[in-house]
C-alpha positions as CSV (number, residue, x, y, z in Angstrom):
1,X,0.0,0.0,0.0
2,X,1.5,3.6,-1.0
3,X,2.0,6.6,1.4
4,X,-1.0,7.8,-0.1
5,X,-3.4,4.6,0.2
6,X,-2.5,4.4,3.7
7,X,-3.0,8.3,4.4
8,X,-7.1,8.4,2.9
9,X,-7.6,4.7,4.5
10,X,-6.4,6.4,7.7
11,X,-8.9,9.0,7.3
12,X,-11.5,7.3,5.9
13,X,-11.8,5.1,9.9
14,X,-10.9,8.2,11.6
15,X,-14.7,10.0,13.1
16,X,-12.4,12.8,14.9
17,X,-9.8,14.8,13.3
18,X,-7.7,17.6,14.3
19,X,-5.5,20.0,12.0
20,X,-2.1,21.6,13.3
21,X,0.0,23.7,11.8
22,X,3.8,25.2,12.9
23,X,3.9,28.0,15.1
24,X,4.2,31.6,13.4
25,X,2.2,30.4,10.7
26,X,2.7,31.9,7.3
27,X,0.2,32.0,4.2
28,X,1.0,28.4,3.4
29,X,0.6,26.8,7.0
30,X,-2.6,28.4,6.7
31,X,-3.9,27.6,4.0
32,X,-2.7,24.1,3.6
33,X,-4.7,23.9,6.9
34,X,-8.0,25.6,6.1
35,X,-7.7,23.8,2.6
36,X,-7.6,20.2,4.5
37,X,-10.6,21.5,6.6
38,X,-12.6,22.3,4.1
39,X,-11.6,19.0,2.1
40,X,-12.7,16.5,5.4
41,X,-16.1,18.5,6.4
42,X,-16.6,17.6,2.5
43,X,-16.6,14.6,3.6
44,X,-18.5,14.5,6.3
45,X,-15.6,14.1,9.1
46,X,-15.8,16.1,12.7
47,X,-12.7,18.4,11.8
48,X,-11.6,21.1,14.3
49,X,-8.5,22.9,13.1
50,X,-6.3,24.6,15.8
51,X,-4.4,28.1,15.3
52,X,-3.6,29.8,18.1
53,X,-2.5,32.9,16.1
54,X,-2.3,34.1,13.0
55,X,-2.0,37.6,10.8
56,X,-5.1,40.1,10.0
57,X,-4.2,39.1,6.0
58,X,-5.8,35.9,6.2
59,X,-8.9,36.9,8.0
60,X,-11.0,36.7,4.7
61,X,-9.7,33.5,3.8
62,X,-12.7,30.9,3.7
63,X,-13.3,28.8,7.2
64,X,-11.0,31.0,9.0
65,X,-13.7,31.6,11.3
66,X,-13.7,27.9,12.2
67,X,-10.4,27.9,13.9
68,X,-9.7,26.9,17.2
69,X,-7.1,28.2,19.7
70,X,-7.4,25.1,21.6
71,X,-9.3,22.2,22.5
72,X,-10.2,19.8,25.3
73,X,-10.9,16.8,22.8
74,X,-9.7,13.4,22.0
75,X,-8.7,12.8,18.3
76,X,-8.5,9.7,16.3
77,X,-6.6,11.8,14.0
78,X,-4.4,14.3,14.0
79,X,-2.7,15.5,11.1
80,X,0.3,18.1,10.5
81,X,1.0,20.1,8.0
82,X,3.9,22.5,6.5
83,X,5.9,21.5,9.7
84,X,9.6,19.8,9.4
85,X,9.9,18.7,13.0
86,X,7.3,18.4,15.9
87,X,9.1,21.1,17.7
88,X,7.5,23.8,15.9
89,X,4.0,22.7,16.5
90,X,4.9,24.2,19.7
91,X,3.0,24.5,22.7
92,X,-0.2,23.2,20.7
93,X,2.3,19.9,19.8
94,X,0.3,17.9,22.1
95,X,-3.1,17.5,20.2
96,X,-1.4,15.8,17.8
97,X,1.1,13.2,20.0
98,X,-2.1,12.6,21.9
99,X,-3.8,11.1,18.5
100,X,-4.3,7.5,18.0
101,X,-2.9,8.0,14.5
102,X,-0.6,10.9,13.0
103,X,-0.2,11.9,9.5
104,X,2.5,14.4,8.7
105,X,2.1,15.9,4.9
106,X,4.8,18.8,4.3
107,X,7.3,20.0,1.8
108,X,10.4,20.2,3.8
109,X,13.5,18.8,3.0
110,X,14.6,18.6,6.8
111,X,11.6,17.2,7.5
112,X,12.0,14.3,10.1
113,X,9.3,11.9,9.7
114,X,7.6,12.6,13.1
115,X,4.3,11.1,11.9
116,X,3.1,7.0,11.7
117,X,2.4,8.2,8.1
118,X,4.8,10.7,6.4
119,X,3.9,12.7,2.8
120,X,6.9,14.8,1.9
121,X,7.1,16.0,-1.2
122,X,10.1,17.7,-1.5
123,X,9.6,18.2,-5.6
124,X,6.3,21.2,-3.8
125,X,6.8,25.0,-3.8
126,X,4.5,24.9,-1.4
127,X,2.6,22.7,1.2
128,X,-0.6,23.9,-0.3
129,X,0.4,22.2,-3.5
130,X,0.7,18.9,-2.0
131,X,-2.5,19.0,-0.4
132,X,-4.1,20.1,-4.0
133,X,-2.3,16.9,-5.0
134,X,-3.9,14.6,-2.9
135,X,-7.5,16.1,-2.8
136,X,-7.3,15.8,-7.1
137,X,-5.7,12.1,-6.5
138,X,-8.5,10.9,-4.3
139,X,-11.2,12.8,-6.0
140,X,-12.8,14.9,-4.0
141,X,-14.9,17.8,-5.1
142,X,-12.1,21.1,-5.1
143,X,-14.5,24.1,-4.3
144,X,-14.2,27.6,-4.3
145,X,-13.5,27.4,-0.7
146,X,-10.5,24.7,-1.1
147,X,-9.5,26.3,-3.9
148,X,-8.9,30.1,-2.8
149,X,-6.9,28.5,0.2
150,X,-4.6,26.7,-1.4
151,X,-3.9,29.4,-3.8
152,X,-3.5,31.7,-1.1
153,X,-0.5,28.9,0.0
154,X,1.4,29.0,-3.1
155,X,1.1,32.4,-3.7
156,X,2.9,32.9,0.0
157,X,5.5,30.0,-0.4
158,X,6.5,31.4,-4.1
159,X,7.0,34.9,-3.2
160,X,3.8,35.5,-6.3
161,X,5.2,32.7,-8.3
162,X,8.6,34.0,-8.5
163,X,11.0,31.6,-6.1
164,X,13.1,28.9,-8.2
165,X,10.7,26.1,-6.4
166,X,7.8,27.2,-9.1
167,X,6.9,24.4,-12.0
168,X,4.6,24.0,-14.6
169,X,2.7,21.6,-11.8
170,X,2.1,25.0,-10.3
171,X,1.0,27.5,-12.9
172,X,-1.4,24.4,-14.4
173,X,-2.8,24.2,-10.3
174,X,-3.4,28.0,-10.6
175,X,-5.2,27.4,-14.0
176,X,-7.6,24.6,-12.6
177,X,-8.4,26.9,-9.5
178,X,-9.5,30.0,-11.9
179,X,-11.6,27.2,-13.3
180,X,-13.3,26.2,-10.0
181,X,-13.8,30.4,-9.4
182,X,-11.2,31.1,-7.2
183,X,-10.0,35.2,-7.7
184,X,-6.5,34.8,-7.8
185,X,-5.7,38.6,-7.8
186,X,-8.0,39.2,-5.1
187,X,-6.2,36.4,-2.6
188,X,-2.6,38.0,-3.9
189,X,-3.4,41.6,-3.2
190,X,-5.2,40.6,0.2
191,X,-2.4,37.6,1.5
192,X,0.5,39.0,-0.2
193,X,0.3,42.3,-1.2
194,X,-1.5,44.2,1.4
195,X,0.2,45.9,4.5
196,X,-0.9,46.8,8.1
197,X,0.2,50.4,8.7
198,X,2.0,49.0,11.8
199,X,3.5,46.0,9.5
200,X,4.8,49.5,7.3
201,X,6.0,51.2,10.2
202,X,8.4,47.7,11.5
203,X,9.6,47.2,7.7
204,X,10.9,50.9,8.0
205,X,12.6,50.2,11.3
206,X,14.0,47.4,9.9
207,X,15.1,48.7,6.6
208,X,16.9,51.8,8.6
209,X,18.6,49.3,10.8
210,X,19.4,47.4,7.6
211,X,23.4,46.8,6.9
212,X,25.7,44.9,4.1
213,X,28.3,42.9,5.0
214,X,30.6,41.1,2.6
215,X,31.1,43.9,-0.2
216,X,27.3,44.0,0.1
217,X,26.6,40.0,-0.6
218,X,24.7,39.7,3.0
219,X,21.8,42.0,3.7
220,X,21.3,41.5,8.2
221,X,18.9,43.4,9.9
222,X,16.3,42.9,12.7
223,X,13.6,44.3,15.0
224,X,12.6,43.4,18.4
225,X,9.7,43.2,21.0
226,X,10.5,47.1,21.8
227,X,9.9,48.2,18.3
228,X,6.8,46.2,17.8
229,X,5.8,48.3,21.0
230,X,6.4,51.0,19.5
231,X,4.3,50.5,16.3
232,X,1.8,48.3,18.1
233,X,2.6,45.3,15.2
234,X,0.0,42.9,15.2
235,X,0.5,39.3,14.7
236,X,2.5,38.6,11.5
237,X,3.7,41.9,10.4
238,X,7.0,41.0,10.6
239,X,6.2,38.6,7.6
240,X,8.5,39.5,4.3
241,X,11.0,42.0,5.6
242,X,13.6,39.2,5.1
243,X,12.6,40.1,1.3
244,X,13.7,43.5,1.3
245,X,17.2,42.7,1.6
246,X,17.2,40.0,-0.7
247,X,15.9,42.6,-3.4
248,X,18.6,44.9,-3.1
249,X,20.9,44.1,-6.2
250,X,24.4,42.5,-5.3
251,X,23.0,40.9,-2.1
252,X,22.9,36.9,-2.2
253,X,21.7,36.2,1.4
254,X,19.3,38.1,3.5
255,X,19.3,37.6,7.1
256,X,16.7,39.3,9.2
257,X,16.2,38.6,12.7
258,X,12.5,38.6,14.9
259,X,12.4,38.6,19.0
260,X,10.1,36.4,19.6
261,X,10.4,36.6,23.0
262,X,13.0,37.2,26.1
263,X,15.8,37.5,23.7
264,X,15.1,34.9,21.6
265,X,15.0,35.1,17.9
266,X,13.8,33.7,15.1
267,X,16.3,33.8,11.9
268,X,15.0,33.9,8.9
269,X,17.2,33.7,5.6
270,X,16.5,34.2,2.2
271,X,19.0,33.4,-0.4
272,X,19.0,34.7,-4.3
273,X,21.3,32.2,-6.5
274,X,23.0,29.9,-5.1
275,X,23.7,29.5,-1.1
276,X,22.0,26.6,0.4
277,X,20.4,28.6,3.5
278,X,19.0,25.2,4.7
279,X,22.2,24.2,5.2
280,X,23.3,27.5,7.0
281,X,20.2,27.1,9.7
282,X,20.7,22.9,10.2
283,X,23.9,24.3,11.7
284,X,21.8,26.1,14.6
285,X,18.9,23.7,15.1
286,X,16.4,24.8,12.1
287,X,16.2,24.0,8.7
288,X,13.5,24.7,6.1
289,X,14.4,24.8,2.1
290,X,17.4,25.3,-0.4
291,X,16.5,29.3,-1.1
292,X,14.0,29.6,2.2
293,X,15.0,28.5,6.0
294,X,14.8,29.7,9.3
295,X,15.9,28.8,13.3
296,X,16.2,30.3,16.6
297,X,18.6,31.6,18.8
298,X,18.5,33.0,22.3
299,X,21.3,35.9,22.1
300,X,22.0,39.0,21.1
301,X,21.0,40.5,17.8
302,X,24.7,41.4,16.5
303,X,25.8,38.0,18.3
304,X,24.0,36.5,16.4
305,X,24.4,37.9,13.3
306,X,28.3,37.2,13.6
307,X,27.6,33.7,13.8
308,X,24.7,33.5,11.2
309,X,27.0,35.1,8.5
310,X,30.2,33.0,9.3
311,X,28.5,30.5,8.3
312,X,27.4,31.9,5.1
313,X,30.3,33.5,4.3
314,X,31.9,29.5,4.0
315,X,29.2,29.0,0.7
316,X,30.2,33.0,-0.7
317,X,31.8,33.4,-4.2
């Protein structure tokens, strides 16, 4: 029996299902999510899918009203997606180890198989276009609801359909969804090209902060708690700064650094050509994709920058 046999017979027996997702969740973690929602109450399931936070840009995305922040139930099934390890389901991991059975789809190529059943395809742009893979594989009916979340994944994990990652696979996806109704430019100016004023006021804190290091190959920046205090950031405004340094011409690697809390920070790096950042952030506990990754650090900003860029400095040309 394939991966994907075993993953809709696992479904199929399950009566309660929960959905997680990995902490910080982008575009793609939620969509992915809401897409699978709407897929099992399609089929009748008792789905809850849990979110504890997540930005104001997805608030007009389809079933977003139906998430949880947490739950008191016991699932049959629990299923995980767009997250490489169990650690960054975070506090909200334990709906998921509690299940009788776990199912782990995700597009990660650190991924570590933390499921009974794992679906990795590492060939996806974006987690969103795995789960329109296996909803078109099994035959279920793709809505308009299903269909504007999922494009609202790929158009976050693709940077618009721009990152290296993008096939024809994902330009004939966004093709079938126009078909079903879904308003692609609508989801991109809402999910991807639409800004808080506070999310405006951080990327300008962050852009005057910014610096090049490296005759101007490495873009490193960062904001903290304080200057989210200062602009009253919401959840998720921090989302696509790392971008702005990656756009400047002559910089390969873009490093931009988020307090998440108490001096802890998440590192997010963004790479243009040809620096593996996955490989950078395995070196500090994260991981994530060739041109896309991401891990934490408790220390200080410029600490941490010093370490973040020797390593990056050993892939340079």
């Amino acid at each position: 029996m394939t991966t994907i046999d075993q993953i809709l017979k696992c479904i199929k027996k399950s009566k309660n299902i929960v959905i997680v997702t990995h902490e910080n969740p982008d575009g793609d973690a939620v969509g992915s999510s809401l897409a699978m929602y709407h897929a099992l109450k399609g089929l009748k399931k008792n789905v809850d899918i849990i979110i504890p936070e997540y930005a104001k840009c997805f608030n007009e995305l389809p079933g977003i009203d139906e998430v949880i922040k947490e739950s008191d139930k016991v699932y049959d099934l629990a299923i995980s997606l767009d997250a490489a390890t169990d650690k960054l389901l975070n506090v909200w991991v334990k709906y998921f180890r509690e299940a009788d059975q776990r199912i782990v789809i995700d597009h990660h190529s650190t991924n570590t198989m933390f499921g009974d059943i794992n679906y990795v395809d590492l060939s996806a742009p974006a987690c969103a276009q795995v789960v329109y893979m296996l909803i078109k594989h099994y035959r279920w009916k793709i809505t308009p609801e299903i269909g504007t979340c999922i494009m609202a994944g790929i158009i976050t994990d693709t940077g618009g359909f721009q990152y290296s990652g993008v096939s024809k696979d994902t330009f004939n996806i966004a093709a079938e969804l126009l078909d079903v109704g879904v308003n692609i430019s609508k989801v991109y100016k809402k999910v991807f090209d639409t800004k808080t004023k506070s999310s405006f006021e951080l990327r300008r804190i962050a852009i005057d902060r910014m610096e090049f290091l490296e005759d101007g190959k490495i873009a490193f920046t960062y904001v903290t708690n304080e200057d989210e205090r200062k602009v009253n950031a919401g959840v998720g405004d921090y989302e696509g700064i790392v971008s702005e340094g990656r756009s400047v011409e002559g910089v390969e690697v873009s490093i931009f650094l988020h307090e998440l809390k108490d001096g802890e920070f998440k590192i997010s790096l963004r790479s243009n050509s040809y620096v593996n950042v996955s490989d950078v952030c395995i070196m500090f506990g994260g991981g994530g994709h060739i041109r896309a990754a991401g891990a934490k650090m408790t220390a200080d900003p410029l600490v941490i920058r010093d370490k973040v860029v020797n390593e990056v400095k050993r892939q340079l040309k």
